[in-house]
GUPA-965777 format. One record per residue: x, y, z of N, C-alpha, C, O in turn. Coordinates in steps of 0.1 Angstrom, whole numbers, plus 5000, padded with zeros to 4 digits. Each point is the difference from the previous one (the first is absolute). Layout:
REM GUPA-965777
XYZXYZXYZXYZ/...
REM end
This chain:
REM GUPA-965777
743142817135500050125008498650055000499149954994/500850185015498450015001499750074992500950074995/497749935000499350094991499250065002499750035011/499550034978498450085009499249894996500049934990/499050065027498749944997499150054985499850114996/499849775000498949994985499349935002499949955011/499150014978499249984999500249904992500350034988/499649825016500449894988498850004990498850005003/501750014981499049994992499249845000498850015000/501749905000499649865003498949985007498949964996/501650075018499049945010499250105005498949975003/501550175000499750095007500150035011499150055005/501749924999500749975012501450135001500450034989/500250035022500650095004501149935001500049915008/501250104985501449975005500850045011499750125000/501249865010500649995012500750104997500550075009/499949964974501350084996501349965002500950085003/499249784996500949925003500149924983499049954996/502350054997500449934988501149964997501150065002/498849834994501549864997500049944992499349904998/501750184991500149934986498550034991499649914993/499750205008499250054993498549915006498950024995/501349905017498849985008499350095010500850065007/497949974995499850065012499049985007498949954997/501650075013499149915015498650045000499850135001/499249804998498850035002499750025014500749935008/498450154997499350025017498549985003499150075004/501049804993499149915002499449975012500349915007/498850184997499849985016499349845005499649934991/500350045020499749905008498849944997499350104998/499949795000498650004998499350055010500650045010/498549964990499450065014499649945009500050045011/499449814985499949915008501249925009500049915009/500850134985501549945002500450095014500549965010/499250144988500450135010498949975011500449995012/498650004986498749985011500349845008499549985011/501149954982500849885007500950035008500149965012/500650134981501350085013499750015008500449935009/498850174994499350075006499649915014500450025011/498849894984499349915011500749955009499850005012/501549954980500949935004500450055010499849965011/501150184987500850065010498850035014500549995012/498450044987499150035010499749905006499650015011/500449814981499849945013501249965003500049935010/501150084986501349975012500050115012500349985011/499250184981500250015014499149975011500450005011/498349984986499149925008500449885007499849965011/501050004980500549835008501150075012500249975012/500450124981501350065014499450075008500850045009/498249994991499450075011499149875008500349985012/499049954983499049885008501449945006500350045011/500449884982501049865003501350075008500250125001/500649775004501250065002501150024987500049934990/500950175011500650024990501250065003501049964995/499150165016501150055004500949945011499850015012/501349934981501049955013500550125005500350104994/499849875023501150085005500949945012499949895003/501150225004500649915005499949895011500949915002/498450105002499249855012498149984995499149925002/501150164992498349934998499550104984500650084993/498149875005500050044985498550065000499149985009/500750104981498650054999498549884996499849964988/499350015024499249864999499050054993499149934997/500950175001498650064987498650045007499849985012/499650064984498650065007499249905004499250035009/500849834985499449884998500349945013499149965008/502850044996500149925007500449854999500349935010/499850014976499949884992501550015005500850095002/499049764999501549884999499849904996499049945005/501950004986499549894992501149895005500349904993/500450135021499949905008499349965010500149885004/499050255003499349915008498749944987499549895004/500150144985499449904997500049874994499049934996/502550045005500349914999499949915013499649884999/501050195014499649915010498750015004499949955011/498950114983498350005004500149844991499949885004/500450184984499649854987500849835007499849884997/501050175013500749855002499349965014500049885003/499450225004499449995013498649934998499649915008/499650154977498749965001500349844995499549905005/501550104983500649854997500149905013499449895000/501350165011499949915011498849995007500249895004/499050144999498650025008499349904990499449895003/500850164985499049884993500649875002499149925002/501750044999501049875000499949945010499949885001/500050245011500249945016499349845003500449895003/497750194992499849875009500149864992499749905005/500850124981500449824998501050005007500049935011/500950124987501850005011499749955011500949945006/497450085002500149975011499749905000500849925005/497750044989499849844995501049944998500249935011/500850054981501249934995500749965018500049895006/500450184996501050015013499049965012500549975010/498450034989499149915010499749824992499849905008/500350094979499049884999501749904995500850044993/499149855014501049904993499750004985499050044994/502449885000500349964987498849944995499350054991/500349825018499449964992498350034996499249954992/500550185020498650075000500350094984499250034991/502350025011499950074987499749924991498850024997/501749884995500249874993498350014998499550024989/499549965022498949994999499250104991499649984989/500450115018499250144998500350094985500850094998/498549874994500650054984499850195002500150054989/499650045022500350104997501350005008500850074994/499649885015501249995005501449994995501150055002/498249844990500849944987500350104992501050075000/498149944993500650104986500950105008501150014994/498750055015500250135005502149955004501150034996/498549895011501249935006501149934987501249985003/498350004984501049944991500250154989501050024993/497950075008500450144992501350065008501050024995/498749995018501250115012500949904997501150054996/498949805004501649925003500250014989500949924999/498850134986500250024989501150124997501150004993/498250115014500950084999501150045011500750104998/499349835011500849985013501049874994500949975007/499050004988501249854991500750084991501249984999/498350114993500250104991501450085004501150014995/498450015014500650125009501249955010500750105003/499649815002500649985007501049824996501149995005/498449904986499849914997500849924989500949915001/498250174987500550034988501350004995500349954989/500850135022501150014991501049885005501250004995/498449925012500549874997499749894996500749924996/497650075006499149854999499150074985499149944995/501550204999499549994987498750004999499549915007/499550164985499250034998498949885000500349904995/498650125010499649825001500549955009499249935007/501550064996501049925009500349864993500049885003/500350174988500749924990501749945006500549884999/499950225005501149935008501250054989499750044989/502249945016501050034990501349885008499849925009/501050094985501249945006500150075013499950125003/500349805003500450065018498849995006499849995013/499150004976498850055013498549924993499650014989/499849925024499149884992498850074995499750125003/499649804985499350014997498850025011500349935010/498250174992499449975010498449964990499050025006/500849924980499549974997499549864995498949974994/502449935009499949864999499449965007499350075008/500749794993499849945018501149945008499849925009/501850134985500949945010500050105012500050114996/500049895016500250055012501049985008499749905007/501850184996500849985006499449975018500549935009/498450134991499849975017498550025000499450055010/499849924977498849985003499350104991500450114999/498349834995499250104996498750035009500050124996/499149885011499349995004500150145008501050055004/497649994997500150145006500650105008500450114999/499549725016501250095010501249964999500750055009/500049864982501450014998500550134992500850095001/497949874988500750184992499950185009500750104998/498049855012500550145005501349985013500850095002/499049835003501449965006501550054995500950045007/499049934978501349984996499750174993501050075002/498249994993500150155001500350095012500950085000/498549905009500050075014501249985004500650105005/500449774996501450005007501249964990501349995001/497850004985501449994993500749885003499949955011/500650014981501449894995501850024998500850054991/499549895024501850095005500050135004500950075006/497949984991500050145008500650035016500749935007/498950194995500650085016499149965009500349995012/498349984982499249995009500449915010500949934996/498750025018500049885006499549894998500649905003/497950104990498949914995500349974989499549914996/501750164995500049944984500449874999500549935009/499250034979500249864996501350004998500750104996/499949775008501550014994500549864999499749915008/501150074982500749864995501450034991500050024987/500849965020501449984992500149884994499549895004/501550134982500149914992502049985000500750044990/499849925020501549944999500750074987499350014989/502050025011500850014991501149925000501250025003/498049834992501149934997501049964994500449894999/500250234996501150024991501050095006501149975003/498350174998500950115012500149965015501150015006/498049954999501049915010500249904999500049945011/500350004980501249864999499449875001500749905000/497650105002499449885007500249854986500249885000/499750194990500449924988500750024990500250114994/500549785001500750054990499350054985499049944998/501450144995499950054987499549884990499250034992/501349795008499349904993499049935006499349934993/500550105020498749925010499050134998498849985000/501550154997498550104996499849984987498950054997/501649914994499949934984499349935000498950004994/501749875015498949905001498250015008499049944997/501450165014498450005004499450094991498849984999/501750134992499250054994499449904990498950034997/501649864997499749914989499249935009499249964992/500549985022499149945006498950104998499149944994/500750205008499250065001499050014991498850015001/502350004986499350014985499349844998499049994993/501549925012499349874999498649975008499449905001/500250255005498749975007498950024990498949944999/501550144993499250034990500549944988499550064990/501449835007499649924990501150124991499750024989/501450065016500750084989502049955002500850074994/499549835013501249965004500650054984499150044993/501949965003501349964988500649935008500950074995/499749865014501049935007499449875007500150005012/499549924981499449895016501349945009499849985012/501150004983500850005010500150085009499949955011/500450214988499750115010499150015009500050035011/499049934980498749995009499549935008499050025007/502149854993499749895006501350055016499549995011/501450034988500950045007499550175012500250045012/499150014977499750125008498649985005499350105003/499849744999499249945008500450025017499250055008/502049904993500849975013500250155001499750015012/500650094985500950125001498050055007499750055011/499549924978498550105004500049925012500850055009/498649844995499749985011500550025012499349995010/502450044989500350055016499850125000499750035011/500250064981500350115000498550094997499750095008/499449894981498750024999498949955005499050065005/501249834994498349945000499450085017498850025002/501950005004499150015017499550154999499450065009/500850004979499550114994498449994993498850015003/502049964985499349964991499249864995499050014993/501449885011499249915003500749864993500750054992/499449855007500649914994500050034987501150004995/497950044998499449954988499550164994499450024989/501250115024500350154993498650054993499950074991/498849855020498850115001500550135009499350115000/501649895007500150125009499150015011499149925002/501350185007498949995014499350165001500650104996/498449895007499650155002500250065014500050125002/500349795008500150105013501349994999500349995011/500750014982501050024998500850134991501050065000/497349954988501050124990500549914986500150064990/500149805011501249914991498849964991498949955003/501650124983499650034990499849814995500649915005/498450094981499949844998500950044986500050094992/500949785011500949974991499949924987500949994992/497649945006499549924994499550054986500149954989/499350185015498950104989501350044992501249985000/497650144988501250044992499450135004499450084993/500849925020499450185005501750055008499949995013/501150054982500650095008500550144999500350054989/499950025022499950135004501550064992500250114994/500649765009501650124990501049914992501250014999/497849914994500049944988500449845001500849955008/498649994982499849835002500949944996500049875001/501550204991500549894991501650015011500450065010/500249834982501349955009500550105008499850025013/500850074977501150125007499050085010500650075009/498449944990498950125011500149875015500250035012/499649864984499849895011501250065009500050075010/501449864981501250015009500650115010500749995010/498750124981500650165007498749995013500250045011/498749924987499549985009500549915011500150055011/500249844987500849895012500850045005500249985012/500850104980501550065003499650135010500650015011/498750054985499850135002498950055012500050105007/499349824993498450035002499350114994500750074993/498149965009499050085000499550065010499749905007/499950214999499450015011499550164996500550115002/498449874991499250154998499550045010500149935010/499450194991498950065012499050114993500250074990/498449905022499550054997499550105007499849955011/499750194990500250095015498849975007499449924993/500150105015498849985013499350124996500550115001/498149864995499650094998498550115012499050074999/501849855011498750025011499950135006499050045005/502450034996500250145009499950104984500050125001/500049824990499750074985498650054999499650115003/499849804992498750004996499050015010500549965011/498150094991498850015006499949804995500349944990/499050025027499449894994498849954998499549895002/500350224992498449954988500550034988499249984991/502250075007500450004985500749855000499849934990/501050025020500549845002499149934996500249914992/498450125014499249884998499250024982499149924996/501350174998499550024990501049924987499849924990/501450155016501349924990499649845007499649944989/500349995018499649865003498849964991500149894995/498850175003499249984995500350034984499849934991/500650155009501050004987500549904990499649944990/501550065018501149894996499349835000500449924993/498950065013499149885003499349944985500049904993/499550285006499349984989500349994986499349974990/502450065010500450004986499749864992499850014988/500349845019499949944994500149855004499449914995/501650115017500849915004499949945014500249905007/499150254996499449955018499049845002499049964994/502050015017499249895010498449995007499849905008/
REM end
């Protein structure tokens, strides 16, 4: 309960007149520099609410003495960002692939933007690097479903693979299991032909059986001997490079099933000096032609 203010013998210090259980509150004032911090503080907030905006109201808000918006300077900082950029953008979009290919300021400039333009758009299927995942090829090897070489790869960026576009690339792979074209022990056996390209059969009987089965049915694809074709799309059957997996059971669901991924057209998407940059890009990972 309260008491009378004293005089603490201890410290010298004035008590609050406040006591609990024979303690009593010392009135210890503020340091002073502690207070002159206060101080500062509260005077420049209100400085900042008077310069900046600060007061909402109901259709528009108080924009401050200043005037500041820290969205338009965000659109000044992305404006002067483009102006600097412009004239390689322009360069790029004036000079062919292979002038870029040439010209090492072109270059760098052209594999940094398709760097972060692969990043950005790329990435979340063909994987960082273009390292590649199940479903979706590697773009750092040297197998090429329809070509590595400059203008196949910007080709096959700009219209895409099964896409909407009209120009996209396209190649069906039969399901010859759901529609009925073979039975369930003749796709057994060509998958064991298959595996026999690369020297991985368990069945040579199968494999010898599902010889007859590949040839009516594959080879005018893929090729007698399942190098595959590139104006075609038909993947080579020989390597141990595939897209949704190499062993028996991935083969069969494939025969039975098919495969038919897509990839979207990226021409009505992208500016194309950013196309020509992901080409120059992707070229460069490792694998380009």
């Amino acid at each position: 309960m309260p008491t009378k203010i004293e005089k603490d013998s201890v410290t010298g210090q004035n008590t609050t007149g406040h006591e609990w259980d024979g303690i009593k509150e010392l009135n210890t004032p503020l340091p002073t520099w502690w207070l002159y911090v206060l101080y500062a503080t509260v005077l420049w907030s209100i400085g900042q609410f008077v310069l900046y905006p600060s007061i909402p109201g109901v259709r528009t808000y108080f924009s401050g003495v200043l005037g500041y918006s820290a969205r338009e300077e965000l659109v000044q900082k992305m404006q002067a960002a483009a102006d600097q950029k412009a004239p390689f953008l322009d360069r790029i979009r004036q000079a062919s692939l292979a002038d870029i290919r040439k010209t090492p300021e072109l270059l760098g400039y052209a594999v940094a933007g398709g760097r972060v333009a692969f990043a950005e758009n790329c990435a979340g299927c063909h994987q960082s690097g273009g390292a590649g995942a199940k479903g979706y090829p590697s773009l750092a090897d040297d197998e090429w479903l329809w070509g590595g070489n400059l203008a196949e790869i910007e080709r096959t960026i700009r219209y895409g693979i099964r896409s909407a576009h009209p120009d996209s690339r396209t190649s069906l792979m039969p399901r010859f299991g759901l529609d009925g074209v073979l039975e369930r022990d003749k796709i057994d056996d060509a998958a064991e032909f298959v595996l026999s390209l690369s020297n991985r059969a368990t069945n040579a009987d199968a494999a010898k059986r599902g010889a007859t089965v590949y040839a009516e049915n594959c080879a005018a694809c893929h090729g007698n001997a399942g190098a595959g074709q590139r104006e075609l799309g038909a993947p080579n059957l020989a390597d141990g490079i595939w897209i949704y997996g190499g062993d028996k059971a991935s083969i069969v669901k494939v025969i039975a099933e098919s495969r038919n991924g897509v990839m979207p057209a990226w021409t009505d998407r992208l500016d194309p000096a950013v196309i020509k940059m992901l080409t120059v890009y992707v070229h460069a990972l490792g694998g380009g032609e």
